[in-house]
C-alpha positions as CSV (number, residue, x, y, z in Angstrom):
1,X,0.0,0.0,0.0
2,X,1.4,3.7,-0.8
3,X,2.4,5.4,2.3
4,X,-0.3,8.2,1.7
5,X,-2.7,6.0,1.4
6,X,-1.9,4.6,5.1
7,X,-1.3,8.3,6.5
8,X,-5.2,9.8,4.7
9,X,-6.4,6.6,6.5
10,X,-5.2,7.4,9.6
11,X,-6.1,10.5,10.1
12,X,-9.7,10.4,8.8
13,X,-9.6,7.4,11.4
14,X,-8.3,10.0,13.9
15,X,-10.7,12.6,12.5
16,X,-13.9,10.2,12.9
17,X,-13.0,9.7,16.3
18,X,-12.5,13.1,17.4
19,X,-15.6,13.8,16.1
20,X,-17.4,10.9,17.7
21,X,-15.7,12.0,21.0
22,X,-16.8,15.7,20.0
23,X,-20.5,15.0,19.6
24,X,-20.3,12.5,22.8
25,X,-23.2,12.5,25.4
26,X,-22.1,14.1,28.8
27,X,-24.6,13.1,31.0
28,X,-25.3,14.9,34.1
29,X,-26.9,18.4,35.5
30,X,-26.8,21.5,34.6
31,X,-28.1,23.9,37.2
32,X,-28.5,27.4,35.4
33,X,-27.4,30.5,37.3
34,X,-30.3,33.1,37.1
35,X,-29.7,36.9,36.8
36,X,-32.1,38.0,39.0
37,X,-31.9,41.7,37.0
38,X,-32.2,39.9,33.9
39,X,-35.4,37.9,34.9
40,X,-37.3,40.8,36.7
41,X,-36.9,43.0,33.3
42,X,-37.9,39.5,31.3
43,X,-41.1,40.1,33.7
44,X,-41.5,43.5,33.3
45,X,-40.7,44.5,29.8
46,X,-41.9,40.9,28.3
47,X,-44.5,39.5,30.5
48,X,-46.1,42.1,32.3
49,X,-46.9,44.1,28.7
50,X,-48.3,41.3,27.0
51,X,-45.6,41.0,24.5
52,X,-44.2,37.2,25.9
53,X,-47.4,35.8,27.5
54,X,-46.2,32.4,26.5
55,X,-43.7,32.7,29.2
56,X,-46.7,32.2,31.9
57,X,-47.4,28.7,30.4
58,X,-44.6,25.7,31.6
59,X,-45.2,23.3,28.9
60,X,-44.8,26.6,26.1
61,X,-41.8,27.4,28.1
62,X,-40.2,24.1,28.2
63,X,-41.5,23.5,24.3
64,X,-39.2,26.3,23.5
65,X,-36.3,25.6,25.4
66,X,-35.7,22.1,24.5
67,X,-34.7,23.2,20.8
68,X,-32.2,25.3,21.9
69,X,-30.4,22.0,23.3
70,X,-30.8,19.8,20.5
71,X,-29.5,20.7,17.0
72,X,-31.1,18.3,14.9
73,X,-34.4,19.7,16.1
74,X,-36.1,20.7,12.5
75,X,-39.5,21.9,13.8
76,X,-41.0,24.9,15.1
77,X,-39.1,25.6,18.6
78,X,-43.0,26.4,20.6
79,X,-44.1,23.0,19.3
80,X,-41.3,20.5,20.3
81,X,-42.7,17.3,22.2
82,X,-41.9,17.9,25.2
83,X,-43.5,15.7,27.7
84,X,-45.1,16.5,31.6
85,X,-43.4,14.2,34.2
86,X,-44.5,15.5,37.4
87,X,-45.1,19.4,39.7
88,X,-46.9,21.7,41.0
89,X,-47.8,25.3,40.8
90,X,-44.7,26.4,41.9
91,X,-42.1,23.4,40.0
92,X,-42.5,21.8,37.0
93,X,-40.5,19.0,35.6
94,X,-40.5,18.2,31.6
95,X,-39.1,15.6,29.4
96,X,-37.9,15.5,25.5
97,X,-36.1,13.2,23.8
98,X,-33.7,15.1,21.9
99,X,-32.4,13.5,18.1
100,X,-29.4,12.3,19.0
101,X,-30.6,10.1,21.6
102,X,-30.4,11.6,24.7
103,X,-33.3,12.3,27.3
104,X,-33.6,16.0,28.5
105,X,-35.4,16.8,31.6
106,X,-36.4,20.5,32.2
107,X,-37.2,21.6,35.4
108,X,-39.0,24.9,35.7
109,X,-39.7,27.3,38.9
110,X,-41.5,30.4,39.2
111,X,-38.9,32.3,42.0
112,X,-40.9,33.7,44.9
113,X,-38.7,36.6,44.8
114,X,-40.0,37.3,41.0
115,X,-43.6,37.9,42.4
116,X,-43.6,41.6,43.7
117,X,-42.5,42.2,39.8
118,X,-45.3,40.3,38.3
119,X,-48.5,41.7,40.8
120,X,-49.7,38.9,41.0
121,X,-49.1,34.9,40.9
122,X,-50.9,33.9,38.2
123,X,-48.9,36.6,35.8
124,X,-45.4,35.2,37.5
125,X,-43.5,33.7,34.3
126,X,-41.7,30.5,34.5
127,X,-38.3,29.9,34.3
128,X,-35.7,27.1,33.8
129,X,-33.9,26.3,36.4
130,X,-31.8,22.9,35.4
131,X,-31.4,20.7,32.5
132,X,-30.5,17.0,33.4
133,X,-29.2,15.0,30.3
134,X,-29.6,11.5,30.1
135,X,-27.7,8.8,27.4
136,X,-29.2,6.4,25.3
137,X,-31.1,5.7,23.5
């Protein structure tokens, strides 16, 4: 065999598994830091005006979220599958099974401390709070 032959073989080998090792599931949590300032203007400038009322509904923000983590989503980002696991008023916890195999499960809060910006509870938006990735599929 010619010697470039062996040498483009090896590194699209070395290629392929750097970018099998690239586009590897990580599983764990990710627990997302929240600007307070950034939320309470979210609220006030978004929500409280009418212009984001989407953002008072947990399964439309979780719908729209779970795109943004998966790349091979094609579809319209407020009509993902995303799927109700278990909550209450105040915690909500959401699954999707992104393309690539792995399970996504949002968790969503509306922060007591957001509720002097919002009035009242029922116009309190919902956030997300942590994404726990599964592998697999």
């Amino acid at each position: 065999m010619p010697k470039q032959f062996v040498r483009s073989s090896l590194l699209l080998c070395v290629l392929a598994l750097a970018a099998q090792a690239a586009f590897a599931c990580k599983p764990g949590i990710e627990h997302r830091k929240l600007s307070q300032a950034d939320v309470q203007n979210i609220q006030k400038n978004k929500v409280n005006t009418g212009k984001e009322m989407w953002r008072l509904e947990a399964p439309q923000v979780a719908a729209r979220e779970a795109p943004a983590l998966d790349a091979g989503y094609k579809g319209a980002p407020e009509k993902a599958p995303v799927k109700f696991v278990k909550g209450d008023d105040r915690t909500q916890v959401f699954q999707y099974k992104a393309s690539d195999g792995r399970t996504l499960e949002l968790t969503l809060k509306k922060p007591e401390w957001l509720l002097p910006y919002a009035g009242i509870y029922k116009m309190e938006m919902w956030v997300v709070t942590d994404v726990k990735t599964t592998c697999g599929k």
